[in-house]
N, C-alpha and C positions, 0 to 999 in steps of 0.2 A: 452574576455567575461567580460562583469560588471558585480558588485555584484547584488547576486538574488534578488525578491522581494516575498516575499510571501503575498496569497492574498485569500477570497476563491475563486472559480470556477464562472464562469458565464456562462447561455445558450450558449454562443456563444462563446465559447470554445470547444462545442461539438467535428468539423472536428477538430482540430489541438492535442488533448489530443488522439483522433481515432488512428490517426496517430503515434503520439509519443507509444502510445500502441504496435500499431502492430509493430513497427519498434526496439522495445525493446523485442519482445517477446523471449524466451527462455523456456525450458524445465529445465531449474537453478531454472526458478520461475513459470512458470504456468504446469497444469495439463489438459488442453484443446488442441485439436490440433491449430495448426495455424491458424491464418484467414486468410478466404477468400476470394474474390468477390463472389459476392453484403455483402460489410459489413451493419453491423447494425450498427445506431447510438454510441456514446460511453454513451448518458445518457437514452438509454433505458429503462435501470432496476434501475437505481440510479439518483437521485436526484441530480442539481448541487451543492444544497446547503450541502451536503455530500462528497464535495472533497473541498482539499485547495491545491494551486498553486504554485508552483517556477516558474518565469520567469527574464528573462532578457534580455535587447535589443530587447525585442518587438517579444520571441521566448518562448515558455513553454518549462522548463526544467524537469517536474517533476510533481508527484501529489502525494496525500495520501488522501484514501478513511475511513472517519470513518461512522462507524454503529452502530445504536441496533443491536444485531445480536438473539434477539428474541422479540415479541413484546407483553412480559406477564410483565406484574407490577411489578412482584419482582424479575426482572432481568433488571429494568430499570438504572440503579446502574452502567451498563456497558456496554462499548463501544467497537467496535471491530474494529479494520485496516482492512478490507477486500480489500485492492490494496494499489499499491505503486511500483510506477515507477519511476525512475531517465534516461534522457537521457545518453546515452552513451558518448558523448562529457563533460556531465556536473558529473559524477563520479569522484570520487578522490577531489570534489572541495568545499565537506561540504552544496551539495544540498540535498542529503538524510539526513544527521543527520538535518539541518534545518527544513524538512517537518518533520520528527520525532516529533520535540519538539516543532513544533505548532501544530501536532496532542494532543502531550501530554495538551496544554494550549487549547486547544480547547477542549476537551474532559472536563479539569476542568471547563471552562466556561460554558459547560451545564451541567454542576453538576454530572457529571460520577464519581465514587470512584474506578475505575479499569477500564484498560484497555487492551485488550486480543489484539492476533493477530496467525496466523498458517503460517509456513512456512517448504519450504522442508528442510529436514537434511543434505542433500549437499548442500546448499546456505548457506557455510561458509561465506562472503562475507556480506550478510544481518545477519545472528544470530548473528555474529562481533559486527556489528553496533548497534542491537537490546542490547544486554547486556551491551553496553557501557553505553545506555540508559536510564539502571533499569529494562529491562524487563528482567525474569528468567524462566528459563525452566519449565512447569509447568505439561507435559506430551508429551508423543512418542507413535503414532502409526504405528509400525512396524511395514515395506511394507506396507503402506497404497497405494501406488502408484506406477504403474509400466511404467515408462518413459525409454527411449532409450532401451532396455532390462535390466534395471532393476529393482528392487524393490526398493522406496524410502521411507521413512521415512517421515510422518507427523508428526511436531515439534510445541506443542502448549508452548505459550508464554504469558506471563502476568505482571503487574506490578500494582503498589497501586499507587492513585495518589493522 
């Protein structure tokens, strides 16, 4: 595999990030059941210009979704990860810290002073990578979620930027 390219999203990305989605799916990182047929779009609820891309050799490896994650004035200040997927071929290979830190420079370019993000409390693996980052632990709601039989832990996360 060549080196990635990051880039942001375009329309026509839609089917191929769909895919990488459901093919990455886990209860490690999501709280929704599975998909299924008839899937929905992957830009239904989000904007493409709200994802940026890893690809390489003409393949998406990756994505990371930022947000407002409210749309009042004086929360305009910050910006939230709400997705973030690495293929499974492309882990271990410095595609997630990549998208990381052009979320992070992306986030500065539209003028963000923070940026949040929520993940489960067993996705050792992602908090890893999130604290190498700069982001730090900022709150835990315990048992927030109850996946496989059991209760997990919602992990909020934050950093200054």
């Amino acid at each position: 595999m060549s080196e990635p390219s990051l880039r942001a999203a375009r329309p026509d990305d839609d089917a191929e990030l769909a895919r990488l989605d459901r093919a990455a799916w886990s209860t490690l990182h999501e709280v929704v059941p599975a998909p299924e047929p008839p899937y929905a779009p992957f830009f239904e609820r989000h904007d493409p210009r709200d994802h940026l891309v890893a690809e390489a050799d003409g393949r998406l490896l990756g994505y990371v979704r930022l947000v407002r994650p409210t749309p009042l004035a004086s929360h305009a200040h910050v910006l939230a990860i709400q997705g973030f997927v690495v293929a499974g071929e492309a882990r271990g290979r410095g595609v997630g810290r990549a998208l990381i830190r052009a979320a992070v420079t992306e986030a500065r370019g539209r003028g963000a002073r923070r940026l949040t993000l929520r993940v489960l409390g067993h996705n050792t693996p992602a908090r890893r990578l999130y604290e190498s980052e700069g982001f730090v632990v900022e709150g835990v709601l315990p048992g927030e979620f109850h996946l496989d039989g059991t209760d997990v832990d919602d992990v909020l996360m934050g950093r200054r930027l």
